[in-house]
C-alpha positions as CSV (number, residue, x, y, z in Angstrom):
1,X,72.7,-33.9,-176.3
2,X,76.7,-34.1,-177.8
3,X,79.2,-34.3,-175.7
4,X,81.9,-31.4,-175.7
5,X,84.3,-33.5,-177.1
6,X,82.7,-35.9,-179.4
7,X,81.8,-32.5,-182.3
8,X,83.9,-29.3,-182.8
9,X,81.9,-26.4,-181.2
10,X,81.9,-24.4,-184.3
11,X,79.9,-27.5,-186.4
12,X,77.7,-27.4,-183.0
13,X,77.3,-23.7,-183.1
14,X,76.9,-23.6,-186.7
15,X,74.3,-25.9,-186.6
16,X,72.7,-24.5,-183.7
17,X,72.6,-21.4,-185.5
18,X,70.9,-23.3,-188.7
19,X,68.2,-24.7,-186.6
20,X,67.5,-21.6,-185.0
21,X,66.9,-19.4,-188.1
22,X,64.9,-22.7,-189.7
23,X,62.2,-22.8,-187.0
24,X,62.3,-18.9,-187.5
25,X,62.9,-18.3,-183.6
26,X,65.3,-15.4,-183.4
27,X,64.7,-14.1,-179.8
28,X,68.2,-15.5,-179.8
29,X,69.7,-12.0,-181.1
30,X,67.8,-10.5,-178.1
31,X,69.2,-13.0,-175.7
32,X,72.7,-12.3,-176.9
33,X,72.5,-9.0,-177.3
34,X,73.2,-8.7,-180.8
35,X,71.0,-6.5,-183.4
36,X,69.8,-8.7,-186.0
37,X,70.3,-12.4,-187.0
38,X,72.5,-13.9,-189.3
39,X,72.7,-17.1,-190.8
40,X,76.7,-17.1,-190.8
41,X,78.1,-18.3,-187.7
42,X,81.4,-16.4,-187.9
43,X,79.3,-12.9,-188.0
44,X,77.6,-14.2,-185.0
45,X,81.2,-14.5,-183.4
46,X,82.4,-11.8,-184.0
47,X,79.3,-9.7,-183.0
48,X,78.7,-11.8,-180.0
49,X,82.5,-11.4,-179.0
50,X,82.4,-7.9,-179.0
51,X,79.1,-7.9,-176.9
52,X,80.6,-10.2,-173.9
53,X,84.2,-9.2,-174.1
54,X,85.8,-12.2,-175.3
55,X,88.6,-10.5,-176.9
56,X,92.1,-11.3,-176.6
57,X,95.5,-8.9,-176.5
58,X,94.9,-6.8,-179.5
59,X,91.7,-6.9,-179.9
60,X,91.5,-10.7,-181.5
61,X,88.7,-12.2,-181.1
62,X,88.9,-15.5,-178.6
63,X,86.3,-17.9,-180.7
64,X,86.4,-20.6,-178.7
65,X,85.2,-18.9,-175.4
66,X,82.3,-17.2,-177.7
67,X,81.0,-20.5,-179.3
68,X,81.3,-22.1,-175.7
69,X,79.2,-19.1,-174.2
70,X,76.3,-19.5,-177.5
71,X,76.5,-23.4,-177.1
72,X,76.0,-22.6,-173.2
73,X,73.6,-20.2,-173.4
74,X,71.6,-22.7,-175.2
75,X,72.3,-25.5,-173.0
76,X,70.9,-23.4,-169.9
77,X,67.4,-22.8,-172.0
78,X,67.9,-19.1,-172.2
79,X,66.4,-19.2,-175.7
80,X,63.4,-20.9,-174.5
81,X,62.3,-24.8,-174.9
82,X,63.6,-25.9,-177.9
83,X,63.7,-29.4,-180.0
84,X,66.5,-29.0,-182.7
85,X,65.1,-32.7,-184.6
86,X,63.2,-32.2,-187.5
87,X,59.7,-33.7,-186.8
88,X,56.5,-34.3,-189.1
89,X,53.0,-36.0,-188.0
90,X,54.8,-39.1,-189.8
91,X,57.4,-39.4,-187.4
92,X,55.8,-38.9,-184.5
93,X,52.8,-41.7,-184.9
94,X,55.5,-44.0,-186.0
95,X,57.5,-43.7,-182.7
96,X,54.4,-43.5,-180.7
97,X,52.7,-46.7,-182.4
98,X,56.2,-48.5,-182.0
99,X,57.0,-47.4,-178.7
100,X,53.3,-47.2,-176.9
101,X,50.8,-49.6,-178.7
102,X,53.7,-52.0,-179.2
103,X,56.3,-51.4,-176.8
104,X,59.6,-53.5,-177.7
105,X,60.6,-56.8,-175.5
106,X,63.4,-56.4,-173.1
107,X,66.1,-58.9,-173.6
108,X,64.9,-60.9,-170.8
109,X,61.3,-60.9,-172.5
110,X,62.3,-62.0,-175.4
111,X,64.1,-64.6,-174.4
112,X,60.9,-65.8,-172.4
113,X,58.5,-65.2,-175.4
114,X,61.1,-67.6,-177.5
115,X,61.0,-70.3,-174.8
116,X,57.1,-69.9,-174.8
117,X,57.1,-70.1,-178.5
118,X,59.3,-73.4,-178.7
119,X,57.3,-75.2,-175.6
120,X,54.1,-74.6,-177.8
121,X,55.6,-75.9,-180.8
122,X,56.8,-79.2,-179.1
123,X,53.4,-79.1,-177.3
124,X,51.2,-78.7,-181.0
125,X,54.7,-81.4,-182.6
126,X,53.2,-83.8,-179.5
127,X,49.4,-83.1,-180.2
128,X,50.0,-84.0,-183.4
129,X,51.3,-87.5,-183.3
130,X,48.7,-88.1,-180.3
131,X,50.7,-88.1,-177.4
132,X,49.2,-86.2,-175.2
């Protein structure tokens, strides 16, 4: 969900990477074609670079077309359905009583719900002095 040019590829990748070996789902090595995982995102370069050919004259490695094709790779869902957020049973009933039991105002509800609120209290300021 980060734009291209908002993050540095290799902090996505990197963390992409981190996530990945966290939730302990390492299909991605069989995705990529590479033999074993790593936690080090430059070994994954240079293994994965080797593997799709993104060399340059020389034999130097081009790192910017091989985090593109991991971060692509990704993006595409070829290492299955994934969510990268960290998520416990707290977090979730927090956003689902905030956002389903009491789902937030709009600002055009809010503003209605204040007008409400101060045509009751002038209504209740009225009662009170017995004029209505």
């Amino acid at each position: 969900g980060i734009k291209d040019n908002i993050a540095d590829e290799s902090v996505l990748a990197d963390y992409l990477l981190f996530r990945l070996n966290r939730m302990d789902h390492l299909d991605y090595c069989a995705v990529l074609g590479i033999d074993e995982p790593t936690d080090d995102v430059n070994t994954l370069v240079e293994r994965l670079a080797k593997k799709i050919g993104a060399l340059r004259h020389g034999g130097e490695i081009d790192v910017d077309k091989t985090l593109h094709y991991f971060l692509r790779t990704y993006r595409q869902g070829l290492f299955g359905r994934l969510c990268l957020d960290d998520l416990d049973e707290k977090s979730i009933a927090h956003h689902f009583k905030t956002n389903l039991e009491e789902p937030p105002l709009s600002k055009n509800q809010g503003k209605k719900a204040k007008r409400a609120a101060q045509r009751q209290r002038s209504l209740d300021k009225a009662r009170s002095k017995n004029l209505i």
